[in-house]
N, C-alpha and C positions, 0 to 999 in steps of 0.2 A: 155245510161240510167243514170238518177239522183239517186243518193243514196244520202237521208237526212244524214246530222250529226246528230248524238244522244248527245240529252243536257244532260249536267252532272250537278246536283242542291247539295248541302250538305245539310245533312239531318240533323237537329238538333237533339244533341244525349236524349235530356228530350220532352219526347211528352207530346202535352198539357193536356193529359190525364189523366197525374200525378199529375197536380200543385195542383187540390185541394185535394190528400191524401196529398201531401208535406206540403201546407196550413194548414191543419185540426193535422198536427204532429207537426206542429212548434206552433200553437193554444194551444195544449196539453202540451207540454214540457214547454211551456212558465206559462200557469195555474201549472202544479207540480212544477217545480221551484219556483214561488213565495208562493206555499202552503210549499211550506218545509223549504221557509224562514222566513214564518208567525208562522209558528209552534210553539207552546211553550215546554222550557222543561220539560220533565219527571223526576218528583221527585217521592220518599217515602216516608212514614213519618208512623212509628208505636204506638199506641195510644193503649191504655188498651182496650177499646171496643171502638165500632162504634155508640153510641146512639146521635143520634140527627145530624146524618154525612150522606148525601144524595149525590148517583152517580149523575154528570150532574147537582147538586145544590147546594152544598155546598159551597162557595166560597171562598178563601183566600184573605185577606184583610191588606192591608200595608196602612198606615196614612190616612185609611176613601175610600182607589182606591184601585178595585176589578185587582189583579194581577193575580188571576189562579181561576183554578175549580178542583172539587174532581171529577177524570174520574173513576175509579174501588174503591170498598174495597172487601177485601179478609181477609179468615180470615188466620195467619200464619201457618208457619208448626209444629211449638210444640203447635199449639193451646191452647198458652196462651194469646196472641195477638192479634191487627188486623191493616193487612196492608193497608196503604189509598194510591192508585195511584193518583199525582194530576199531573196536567201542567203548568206552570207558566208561564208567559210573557219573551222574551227574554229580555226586557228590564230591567228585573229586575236579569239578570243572576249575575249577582258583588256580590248580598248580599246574593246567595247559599253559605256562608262557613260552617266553620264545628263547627262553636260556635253557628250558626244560629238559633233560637230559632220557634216553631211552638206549637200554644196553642189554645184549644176549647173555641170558647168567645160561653157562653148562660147567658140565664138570673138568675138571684140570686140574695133575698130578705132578707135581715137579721136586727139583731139591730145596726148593724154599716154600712151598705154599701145597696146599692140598685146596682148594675150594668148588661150590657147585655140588657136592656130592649129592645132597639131598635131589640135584634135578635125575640122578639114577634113577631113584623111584616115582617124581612127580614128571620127568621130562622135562626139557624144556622151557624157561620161561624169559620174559623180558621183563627187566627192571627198569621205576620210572626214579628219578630223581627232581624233585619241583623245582623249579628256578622261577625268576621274576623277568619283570617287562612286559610288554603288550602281549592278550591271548593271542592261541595259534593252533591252527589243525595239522599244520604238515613240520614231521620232523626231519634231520638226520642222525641216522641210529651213532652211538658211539662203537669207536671198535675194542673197548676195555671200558671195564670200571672206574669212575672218574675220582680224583681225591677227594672224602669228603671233609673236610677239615671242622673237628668238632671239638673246639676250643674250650670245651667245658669237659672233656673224656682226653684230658692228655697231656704233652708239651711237643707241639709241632714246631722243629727248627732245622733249616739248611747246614748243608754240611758241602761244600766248595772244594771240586776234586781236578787235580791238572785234568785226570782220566777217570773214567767211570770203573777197567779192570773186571774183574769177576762178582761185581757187585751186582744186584740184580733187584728186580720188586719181589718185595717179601725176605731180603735178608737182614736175617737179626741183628741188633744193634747190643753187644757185651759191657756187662760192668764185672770186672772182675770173674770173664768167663761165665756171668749167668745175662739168659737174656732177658735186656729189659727193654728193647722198643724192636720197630721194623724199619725195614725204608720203605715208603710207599712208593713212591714215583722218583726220577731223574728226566733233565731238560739238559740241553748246552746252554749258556750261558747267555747272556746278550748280545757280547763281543765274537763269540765263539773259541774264547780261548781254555776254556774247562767246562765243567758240568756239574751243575747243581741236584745234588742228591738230596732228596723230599724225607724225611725220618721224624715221625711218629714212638714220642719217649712215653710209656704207661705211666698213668698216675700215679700208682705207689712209686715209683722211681723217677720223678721229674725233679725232684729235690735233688737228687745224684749229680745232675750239670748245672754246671756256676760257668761264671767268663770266662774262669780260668782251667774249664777241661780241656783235655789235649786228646783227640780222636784220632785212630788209626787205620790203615785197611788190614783187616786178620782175615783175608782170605788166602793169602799166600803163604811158603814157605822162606823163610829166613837164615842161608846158609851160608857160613863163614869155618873155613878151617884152613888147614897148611900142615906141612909136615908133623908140627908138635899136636897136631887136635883139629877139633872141630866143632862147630855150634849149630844147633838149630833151634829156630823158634816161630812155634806158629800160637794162636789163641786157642784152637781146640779144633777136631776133628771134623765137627758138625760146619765150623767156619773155613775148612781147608775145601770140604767136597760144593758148599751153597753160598760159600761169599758170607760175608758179616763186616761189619765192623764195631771194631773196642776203642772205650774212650778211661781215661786216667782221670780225675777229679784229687787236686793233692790236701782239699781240705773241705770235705762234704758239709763242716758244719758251720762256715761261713757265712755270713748273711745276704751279699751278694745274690739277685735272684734274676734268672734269665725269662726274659720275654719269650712268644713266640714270635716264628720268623726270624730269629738270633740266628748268625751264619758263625760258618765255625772251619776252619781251615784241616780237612782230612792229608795227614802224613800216609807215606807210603810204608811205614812199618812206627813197629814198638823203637826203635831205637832213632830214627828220624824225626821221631813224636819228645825226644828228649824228656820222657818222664819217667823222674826218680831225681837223688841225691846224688850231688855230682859233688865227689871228694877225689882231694888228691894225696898219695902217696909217694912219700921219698926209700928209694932202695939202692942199696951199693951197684946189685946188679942188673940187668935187663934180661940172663941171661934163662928159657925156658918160661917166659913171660911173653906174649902173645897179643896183639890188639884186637877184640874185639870176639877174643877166644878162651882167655883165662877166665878164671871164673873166683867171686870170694865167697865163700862159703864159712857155712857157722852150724855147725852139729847138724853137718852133712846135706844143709837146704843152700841151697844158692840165694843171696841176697846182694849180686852184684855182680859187674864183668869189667873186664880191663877196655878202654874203649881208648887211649892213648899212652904210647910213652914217647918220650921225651929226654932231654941230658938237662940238666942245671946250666946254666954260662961257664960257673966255676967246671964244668964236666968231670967233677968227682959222684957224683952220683944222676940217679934216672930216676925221671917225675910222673908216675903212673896216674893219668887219670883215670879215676874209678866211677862209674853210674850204681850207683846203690838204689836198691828197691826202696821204697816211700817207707814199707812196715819194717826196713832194721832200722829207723830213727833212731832210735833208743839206746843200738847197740855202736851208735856212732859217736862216742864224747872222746871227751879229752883225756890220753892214756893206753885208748884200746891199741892193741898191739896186733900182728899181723906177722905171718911167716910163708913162704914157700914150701909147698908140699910139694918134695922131689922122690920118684921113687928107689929105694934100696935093693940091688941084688947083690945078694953072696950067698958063700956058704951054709953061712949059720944066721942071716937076714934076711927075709921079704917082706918089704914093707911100698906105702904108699904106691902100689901095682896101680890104683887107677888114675895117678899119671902119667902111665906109660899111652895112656888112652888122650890125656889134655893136659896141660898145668890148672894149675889148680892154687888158692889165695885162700883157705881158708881162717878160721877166723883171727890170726893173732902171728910178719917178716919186722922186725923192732925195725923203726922207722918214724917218720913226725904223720901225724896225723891230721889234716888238715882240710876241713869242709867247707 
């Protein structure tokens, strides 16, 4: 009788049973893994209140690219606060330090500054600003836009004020009535005895201030009269209603070159700021001359004011000091002559009627001329 041999086969130890749980686990493991690589960090950042701060909408925003979103707000536990959970891009993990700066951009209309407007239509967001030092998860928001001082886009230099005045963030800084910088910021001092005012000069106009400009406040009005007249002077209109200040520079083409961080001592007007030609005038009389009212004039532009008189010792005659504007240099030599413009009424004369309004210097009273 035949007795078969019984085949012996190896049985493989993974039945095919398995491959697609094993398949559908490595499909899985492989999705978590790269979700956990995608992932952005988890920061805090605590802000006074949450108005205008939306879960899932808010965005945080670095040089114009959206790096995170606001996931929770909560409010703290001494509920004087509110915590903002965001997540941030890994790629932006370098510039989590602990100077790190996080600020509410909205909109805001004033007489110096319009800014934010674009969050009209995007809403709301939170700017980051990188700072250095050890990383960090938890912030404190700022409550404004911090100065960023960007020494290659400018000339950043103090300007040293007894009083701050109608000066304000975002008022224009004048040369000659056009504007060429802002203030960004003001602090008091270290002593607390004035305020240092933060101004940002544009680069085509850095050139404009040397050591030897002289800066003033042209937010205010400048009024001086009396019986015979009256003066006013401000730098312009724009600087009367949002604060500004003007600076005088008497020789732009100097070599002299200012650093930034150069402080610079703010006058409380054009005429405290002592810029211009300071000449003096000899005249028999004083009389219909005014300090700080008359005015010299030259083919009907003003190029000067009476800002002192005076007698001689001898007191035969009166020593008019005159501030001339920097542009009549020219018309200041040796010879120019000068007369009192007084007005005529009679019968068959009217003349010089618009100093019945002021006296008036213009250009030519015989006299010495002396600068």
């Amino acid at each position: 009788m035949n007795i078969a041999k019984p085949v012996v086969t190896r049985k493989l130890w993974l039945s095919g049973i398995w491959l697609l749980p094993l398949l559908s686990a490595l499909v899985g493991g492989w999705v978590l893994y790269q979700s956990m690589i995608e992932k952005g960090i988890e920061i805090s950042i605590l802000f006074d209140n949450a108005e205008g701060i939306r879960e899932g909408k808010t965005a945080i925003i670095y040089k114009g690219v959206r790096i995170g979103v606001v996931r929770e707000v909560h409010i703290s536990k001494n509920l004087k606060q509110v915590k903002v959970t965001a997540e941030i891009q890994r790629e932006a993990k370098q510039a989590l330090r602990n100077t790190t700066g996080f600020w509410l951009v909205k909109p805001k209309v004033s007489l110096t500054e319009i800014t934010g407007l674009d969050t009209i239509v995007s809403g709301n967001y939170i700017r980051m600003n990188p700072g250095e030092g050890k990383a960090q998860r938890e912030f404190i928001a700022l409550d404004r836009a911090p100065i960023l001082e960007d020494y290659s886009n400018g000339l950043y230099i103090d300007i040293v004020a007894d009083r701050l005045g109608s000066v304000s963030r975002g008022s224009k800084i004048y040369f000659r009535e056009i504007p060429v910088g802002e203030v960004l910021d003001y602090e008091l001092a270290e002593a607390q005895n004035g305020v240092i005012i933060k101004v940002r000069i544009e680069p085509r106009y850095a050139h404009l201030v040397k050591e030897s400009s002289r800066f003033w406040n042209a937010s205010g009005v400048s009024i001086k009269g009396s019986l015979t007249g009256f003066s006013v002077h401000t730098e312009s209109l724009t600087a009367l209603i949002a604060g500004g200040i003007a600076f005088y520079t008497p020789d732009t083409d100097s070599i002299d070159i200012v650093s930034n961080d150069t402080s610079f001592k703010l006058h409380s007007d054009f005429d405290n700021a002592k810029v211009g030609i300071a000449v003096t005038i000899s005249s028999e009389s004083a009389i219909d001359l005014e300090e700080g009212v008359t005015e010299v004039k030259y083919d009907a532009f003003k190029i000067g004011v009476v800002k002192k008189l005076s007698y001689q010792k001898t007191g035969e005659n009166v020593i008019a000091d005159i501030m001339f504007d920097p542009r009549a240099a020219e018309l200041l030599k040796t010879g120019t002559k000068f007369w009192l413009d007084t007005p005529t009424l009679s019968l068959t004369d009217f003349s010089g009627l618009k100093s019945l309004r002021r006296a008036m210097l213009p250009h030519e009273i015989p006299g010495l001329l002396s600068p």
